[in-house]
N, C-alpha and C positions, 0 to 999 in steps of 0.2 A: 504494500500500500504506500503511497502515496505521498509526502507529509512538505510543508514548508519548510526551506531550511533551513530561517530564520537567521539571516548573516547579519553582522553589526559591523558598519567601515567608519570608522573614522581617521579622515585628512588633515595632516597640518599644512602651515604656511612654509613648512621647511622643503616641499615639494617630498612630504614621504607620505604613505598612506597605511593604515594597518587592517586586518580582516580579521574577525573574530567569524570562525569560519560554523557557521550550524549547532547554536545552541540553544536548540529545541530540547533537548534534556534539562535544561535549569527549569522550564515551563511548567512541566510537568513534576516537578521538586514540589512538595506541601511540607508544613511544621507535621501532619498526620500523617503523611508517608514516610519522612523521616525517620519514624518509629518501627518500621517492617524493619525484619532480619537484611532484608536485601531487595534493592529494585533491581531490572533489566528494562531499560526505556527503548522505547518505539525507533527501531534503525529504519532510516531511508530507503528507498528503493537503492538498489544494486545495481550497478549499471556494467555491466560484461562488455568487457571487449579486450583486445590483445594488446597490453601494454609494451610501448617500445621503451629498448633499453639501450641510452646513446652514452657518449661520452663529454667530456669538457672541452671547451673548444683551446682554440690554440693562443688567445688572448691574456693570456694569464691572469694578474690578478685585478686587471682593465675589466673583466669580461665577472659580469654577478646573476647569480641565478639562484632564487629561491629554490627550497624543497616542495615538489610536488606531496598533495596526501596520498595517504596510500592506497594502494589500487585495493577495490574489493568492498566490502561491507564493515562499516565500521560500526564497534559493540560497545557503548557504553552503559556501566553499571555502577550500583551503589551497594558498598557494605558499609553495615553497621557497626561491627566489630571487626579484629583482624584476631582475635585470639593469638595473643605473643606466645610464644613459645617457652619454656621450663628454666631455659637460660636466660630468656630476655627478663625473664620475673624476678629469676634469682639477682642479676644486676640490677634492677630496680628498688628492692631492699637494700643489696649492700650499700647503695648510694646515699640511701636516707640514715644508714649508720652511720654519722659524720665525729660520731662523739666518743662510739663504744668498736672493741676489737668486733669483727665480722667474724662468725663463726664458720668453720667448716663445714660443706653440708655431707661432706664423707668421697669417697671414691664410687661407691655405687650410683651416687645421685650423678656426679660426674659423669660415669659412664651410659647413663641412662641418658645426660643430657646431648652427646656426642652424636649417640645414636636414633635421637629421634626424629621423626620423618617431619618435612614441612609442610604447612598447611596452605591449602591450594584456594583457587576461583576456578571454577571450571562451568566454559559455555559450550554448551552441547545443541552442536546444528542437526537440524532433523528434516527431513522431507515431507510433505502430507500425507505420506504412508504411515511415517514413526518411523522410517529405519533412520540410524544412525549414519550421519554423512560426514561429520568431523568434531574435534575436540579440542577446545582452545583452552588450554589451561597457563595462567598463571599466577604470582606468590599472590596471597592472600593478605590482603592491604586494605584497612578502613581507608571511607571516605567515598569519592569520584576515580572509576577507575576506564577504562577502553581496550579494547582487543579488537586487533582487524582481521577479519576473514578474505584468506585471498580469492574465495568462487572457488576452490578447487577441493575433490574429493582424494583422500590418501589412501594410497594400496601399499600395504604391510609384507614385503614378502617373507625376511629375514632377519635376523638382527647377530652379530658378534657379540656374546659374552665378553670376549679377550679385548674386543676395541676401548681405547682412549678416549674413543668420541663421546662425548655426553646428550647428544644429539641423535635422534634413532633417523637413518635417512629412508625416505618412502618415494614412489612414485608420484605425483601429485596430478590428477588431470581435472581440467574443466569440467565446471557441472551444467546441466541444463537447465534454462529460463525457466522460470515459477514460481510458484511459492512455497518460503519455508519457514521452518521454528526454530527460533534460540532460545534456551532455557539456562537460566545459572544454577549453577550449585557451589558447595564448598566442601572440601574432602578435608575437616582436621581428626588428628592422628589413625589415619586411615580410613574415616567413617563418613562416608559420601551423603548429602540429606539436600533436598533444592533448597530455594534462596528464592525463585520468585517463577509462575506461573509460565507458560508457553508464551512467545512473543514472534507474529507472524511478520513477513517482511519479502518483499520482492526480489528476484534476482532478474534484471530486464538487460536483454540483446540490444545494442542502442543500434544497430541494424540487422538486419537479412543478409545473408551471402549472396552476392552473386551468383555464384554457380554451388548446386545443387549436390551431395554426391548419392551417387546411387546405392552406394552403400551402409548407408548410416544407416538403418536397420539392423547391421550386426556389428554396430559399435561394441554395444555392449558386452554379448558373447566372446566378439574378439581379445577387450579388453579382460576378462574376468580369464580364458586362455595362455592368453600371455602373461597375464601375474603367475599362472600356476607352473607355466614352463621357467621364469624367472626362478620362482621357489625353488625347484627341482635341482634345476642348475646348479643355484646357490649352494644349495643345501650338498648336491653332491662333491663341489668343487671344493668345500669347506673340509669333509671327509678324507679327500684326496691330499689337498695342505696339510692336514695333521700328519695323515701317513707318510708324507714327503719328509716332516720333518723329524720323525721315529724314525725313518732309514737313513737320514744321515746322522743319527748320533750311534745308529749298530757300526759304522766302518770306525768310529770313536770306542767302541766296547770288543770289538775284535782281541784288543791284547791282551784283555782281561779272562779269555776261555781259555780254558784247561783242557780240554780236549776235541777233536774234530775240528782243529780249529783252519787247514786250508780249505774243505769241504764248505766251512763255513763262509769263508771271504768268499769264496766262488758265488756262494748264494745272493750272499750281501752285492757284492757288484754287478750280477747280472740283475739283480731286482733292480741296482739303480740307476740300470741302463735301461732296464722298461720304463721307471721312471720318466727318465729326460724324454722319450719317444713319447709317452703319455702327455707330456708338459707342451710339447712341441704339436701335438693336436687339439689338444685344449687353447692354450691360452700364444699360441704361434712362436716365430723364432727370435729368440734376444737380441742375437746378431744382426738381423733383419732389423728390428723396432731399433736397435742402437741406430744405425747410420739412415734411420727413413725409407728402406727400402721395402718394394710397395711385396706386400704377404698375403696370403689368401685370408677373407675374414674369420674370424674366430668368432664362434658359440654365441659368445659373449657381446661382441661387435652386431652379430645380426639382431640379436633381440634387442639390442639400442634402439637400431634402425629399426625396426618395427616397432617400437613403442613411441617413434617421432610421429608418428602419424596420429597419435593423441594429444602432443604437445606442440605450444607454440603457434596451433592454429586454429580455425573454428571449422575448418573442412569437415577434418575426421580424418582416419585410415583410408588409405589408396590400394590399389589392385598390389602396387608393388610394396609396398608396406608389408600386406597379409602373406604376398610372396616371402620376405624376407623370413616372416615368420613361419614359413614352413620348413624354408630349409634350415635356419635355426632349428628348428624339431627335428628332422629328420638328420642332423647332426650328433645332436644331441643322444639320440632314439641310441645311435650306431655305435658311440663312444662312451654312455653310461655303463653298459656291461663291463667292458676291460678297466675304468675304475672303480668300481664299486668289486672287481674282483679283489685290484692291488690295495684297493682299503679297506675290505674288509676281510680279506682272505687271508694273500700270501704276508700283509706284512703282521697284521697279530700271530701267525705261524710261524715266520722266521723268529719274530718275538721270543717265543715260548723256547725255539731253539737253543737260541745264545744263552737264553737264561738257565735253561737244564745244563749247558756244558761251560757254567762259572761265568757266564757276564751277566752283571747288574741290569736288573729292570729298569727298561725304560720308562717315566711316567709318561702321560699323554694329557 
């Protein structure tokens, strides 16, 4: 729906001007609402379209350009409280002891305060069916708060335990024109409860495509397809790395067996030359990607290219799009067996080997 967007400009005589850009949420503020656990005010209509991403010009510091807002649906909300946290209390005591020693509150309280989880804001976009289309969470902060939703739904395929990232990365693709719901909630110490009613809200195409495609029909199929061949991949490529990395610490454990031990290198080496042959059809040749030289695509490279054809534009998937993605599959299909033998077969077997004849277990 629909809403005014109620901007406030004021100009001075210094030839500058300021915008107070759509604050239609203060309108809707009462001394009576004030009092709810939590508002979600009325967002504007949504406006889709494909945002371009340029550069600075070559002007230097001659050349000024504000911040565009940001592309998508913008969510603003109000909490009441922000529930501090065990630590933040405890330093809010100590501080009013200005007179007497501060006691200890013990080692167990400490460790309890280390480990406890942070409490959230969570707005949760939903379709007019009810299925869940995405989840914006952030730290749980009294007061006036905003989250921007890019218009994009996230496909989950994978995720590393082992990764640094703090960040879970997703596929992200456009969603279709209509109408949807955002609801808040708040998750403190792990216990999820809303915060304020359903809040419906437009996502509007600000134009028609030109050209039509005749496939949009099996958008969706396509996409839900391709997340699962992703998965796959992933997941088996992830199997094959670890066993990569347990067969190079057995040519490290070799001098440690006490017996059978040339019968053993033999095995050890020839597994780690299926290895590199395995490496070299998965993920192509080092030598090659070192100096640029062009390689046949890899697994991994087709199903990129097939999942362009969701991103970046409003088309949809092309003939050759879906093409890429079969032969991705049928890649895939041909080379799954011979690792998921080396990862799950010959190398927990060699395994067991070295460690019957005196070398140290490998952890994994």
């Amino acid at each position: 729906m629909r809403r005014q967007r109620n901007i406030k400009i004021v100009a001075t005589f210094g030839r500058s001007f300021y915008v107070l850009d759509d604050y239609s949420a203060l309108r809707d503020i009462s001394e009576s609402s004030l009092e709810q656990e939590g508002i979600l005010f009325q967002p504007r209509t949504a406006l889709q379209y494909q945002p371009l991403i340029g550069g600075t010009s070559s002007q230097g510091a001659s050349f000024f350009t504000s911040k565009n807002p940001e592309y998508g649906a913008l969510i603003r909300y109000y909490v009441k409280e922000d529930h501090k946290s065990t630590k933040s209390k405890r330093i809010e005591k100590e501080k009013a002891l200005k007179e007497t020693n501060i006691p200890f509150p013990g080692w167990e309280a400490l460790d309890n305060e280390m480990v406890e989880a942070g409490n959230e804001a969570i707005v949760v976009i939903r379709d007019m069916d009810g299925n869940v289309i995405d989840q914006l969470v952030k730290p749980l902060k009294k007061g006036m708060n905003h989250v921007n939703w890019d218009l994009k739904q996230p496909f989950g395929t994978t995720v590393n335990a082992n990764s640094k990232n703090k960040n879970i990365r997703t596929w992200r693709f456009n969603v279709k024109g209509g109408t949807y719901n955002a609801q808040l909630y708040k998750r403190v110490v792990g216990e999820t409860s809303p915060l304020s009613d359903p809040v419906a809200f437009e996502v509007k195409r600000i134009r028609t495509n030109v050209l039509t495609n005749p496939l949009a029909n099996e958008t969706e199929a396509y996409t839900q397809k391709l997340m699962a061949l992703s998965k796959a991949l992933s997941k088996t490529e992830h199997a094959f790395n670890k066993a990569s990395k347990q067969l190079e610490k057995f040519e490290k454990t070799l001098k440690f067996t006490t017996s059978n031990q040339d019968d053993l290198t033999k095995e050890v080496y020839a597994l780690r030359s299926e290895m590199h042959a395995l490496k070299l059809q998965l993920k192509g040749s080092a030598a090659k990607a070192e100096v640029g030289e062009k390689e046949q695509l890899s697994i991994g490279y087709r199903i990129y290219f097939a999942a362009n054809g969701l991103m970046g534009n409003s088309y949809g998937p092309t003939k050759l799009h879906m093409e890429s993605y079969d032969m991705a599959k049928a890649m895939f299909e041909e080379l799954q067996p011979k690792l998921d033998q080396f990862s799950k077969v010959k190398v927990p077997a060699l395994a067991k080997k070295l460690e019957a004849n005196g070398a140290p277990a490998v952890l994994n």
